[in-house]
C-alpha positions as CSV (number, residue, x, y, z in Angstrom):
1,X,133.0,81.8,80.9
2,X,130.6,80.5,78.2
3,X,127.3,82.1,78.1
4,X,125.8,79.9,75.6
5,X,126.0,76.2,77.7
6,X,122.6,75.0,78.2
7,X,124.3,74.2,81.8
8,X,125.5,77.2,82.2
9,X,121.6,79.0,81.8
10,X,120.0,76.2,84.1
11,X,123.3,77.1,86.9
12,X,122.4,81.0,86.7
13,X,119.0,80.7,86.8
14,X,119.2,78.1,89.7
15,X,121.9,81.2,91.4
16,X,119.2,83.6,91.1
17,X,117.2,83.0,94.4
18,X,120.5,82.5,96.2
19,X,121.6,85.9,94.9
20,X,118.5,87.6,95.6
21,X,119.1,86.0,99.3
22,X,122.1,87.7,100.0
23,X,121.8,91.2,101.5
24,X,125.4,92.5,100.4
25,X,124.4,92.3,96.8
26,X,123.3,96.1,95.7
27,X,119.7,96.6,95.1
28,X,120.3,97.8,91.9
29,X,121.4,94.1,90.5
30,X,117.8,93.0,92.9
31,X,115.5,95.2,91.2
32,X,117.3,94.0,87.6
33,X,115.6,90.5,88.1
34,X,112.5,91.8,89.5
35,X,112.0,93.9,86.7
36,X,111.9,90.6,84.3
37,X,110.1,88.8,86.3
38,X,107.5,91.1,86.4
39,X,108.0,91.9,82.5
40,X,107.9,87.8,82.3
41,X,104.2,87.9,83.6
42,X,102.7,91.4,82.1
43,X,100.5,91.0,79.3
44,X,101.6,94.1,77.3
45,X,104.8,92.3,75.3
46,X,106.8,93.9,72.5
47,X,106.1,90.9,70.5
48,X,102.0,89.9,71.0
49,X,101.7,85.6,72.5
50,X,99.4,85.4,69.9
51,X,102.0,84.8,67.1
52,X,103.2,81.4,68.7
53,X,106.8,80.7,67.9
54,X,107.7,84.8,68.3
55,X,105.3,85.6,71.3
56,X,107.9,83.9,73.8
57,X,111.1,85.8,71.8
58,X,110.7,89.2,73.6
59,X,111.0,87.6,77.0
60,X,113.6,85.1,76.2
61,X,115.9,88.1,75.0
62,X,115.1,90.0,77.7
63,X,116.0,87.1,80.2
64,X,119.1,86.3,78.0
65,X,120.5,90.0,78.3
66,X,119.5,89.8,82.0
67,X,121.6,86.4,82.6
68,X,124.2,88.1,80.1
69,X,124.4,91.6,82.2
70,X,124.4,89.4,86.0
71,X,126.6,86.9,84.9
72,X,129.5,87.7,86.9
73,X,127.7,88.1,89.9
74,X,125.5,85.3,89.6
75,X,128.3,82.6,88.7
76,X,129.4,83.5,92.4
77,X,126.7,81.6,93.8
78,X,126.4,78.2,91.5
79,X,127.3,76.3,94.6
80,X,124.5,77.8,96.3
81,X,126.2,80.3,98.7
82,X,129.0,82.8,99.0
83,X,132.5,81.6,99.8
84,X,132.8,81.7,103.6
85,X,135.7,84.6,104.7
86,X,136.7,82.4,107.9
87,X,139.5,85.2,108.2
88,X,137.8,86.5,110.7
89,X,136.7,83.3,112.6
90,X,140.4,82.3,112.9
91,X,142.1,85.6,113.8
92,X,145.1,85.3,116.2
93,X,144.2,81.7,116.6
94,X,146.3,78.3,116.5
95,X,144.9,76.5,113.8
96,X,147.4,74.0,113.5
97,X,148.2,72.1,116.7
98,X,151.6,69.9,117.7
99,X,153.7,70.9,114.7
100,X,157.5,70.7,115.3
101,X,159.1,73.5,112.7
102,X,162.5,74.7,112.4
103,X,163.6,78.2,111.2
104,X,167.0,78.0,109.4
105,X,168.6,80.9,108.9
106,X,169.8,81.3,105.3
107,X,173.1,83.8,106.6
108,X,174.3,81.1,108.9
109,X,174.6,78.9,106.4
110,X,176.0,81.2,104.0
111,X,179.0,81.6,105.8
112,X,179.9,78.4,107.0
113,X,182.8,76.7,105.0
114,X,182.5,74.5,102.8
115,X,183.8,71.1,103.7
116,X,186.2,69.8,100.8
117,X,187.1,66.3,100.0
């Protein structure tokens, strides 16, 4: 995937509250974000605010190595949630109701002369 896409930020960044939502994602990944969020809003920065242009680098690369290092977990939730597993849900169940089928059986078939004309 492309890293880069201005779409591609504003989708991940939209995934992060959706991610941090979901309780089977390891608290590792979790305390990742809160980390920058909390390194967003500290006023010790590697780079002081008071140069303009630069003061607002050191938290962009942090957030872009963040998105970077997440990026495979947080493209799972652009759409806004996991995939549903309905495997479970429809188990041993008839999902498909009044469906005539035949079976053929290849062998049969096989052995069956061949008509010639």
């Amino acid at each position: 995937m492309q890293f880069f896409g201005f779409r591609v930020l504003i989708k991940r960044i939209k995934a992060i509250r959706f991610m941090m939502a979901d309780k089977t994602v390891k608290w590792t990944k979790k305390a990742i974000i809160i980390a920058g969020i909390v390194y967003l809003f500290l006023p010790i920065d590697l780079i002081p605010p008071v140069v303009f242009p630069f003061g607002i680098l050191d938290d962009i690369v942090v957030w872009a190595l963040i998105l970077w290092y997440l990026s495979s977990e947080l493209d799972k939730y652009w759409i806004g949630e996991k995939p549903k597993d309905y495997s479970r849900k429809y188990h041993g169940k008839t999902v498909v109701d009044d469906v005539e089928y035949n079976v053929d059986d290849e062998e049969a078939e096989k052995e069956e002369p061949a008509e010639d004309a």
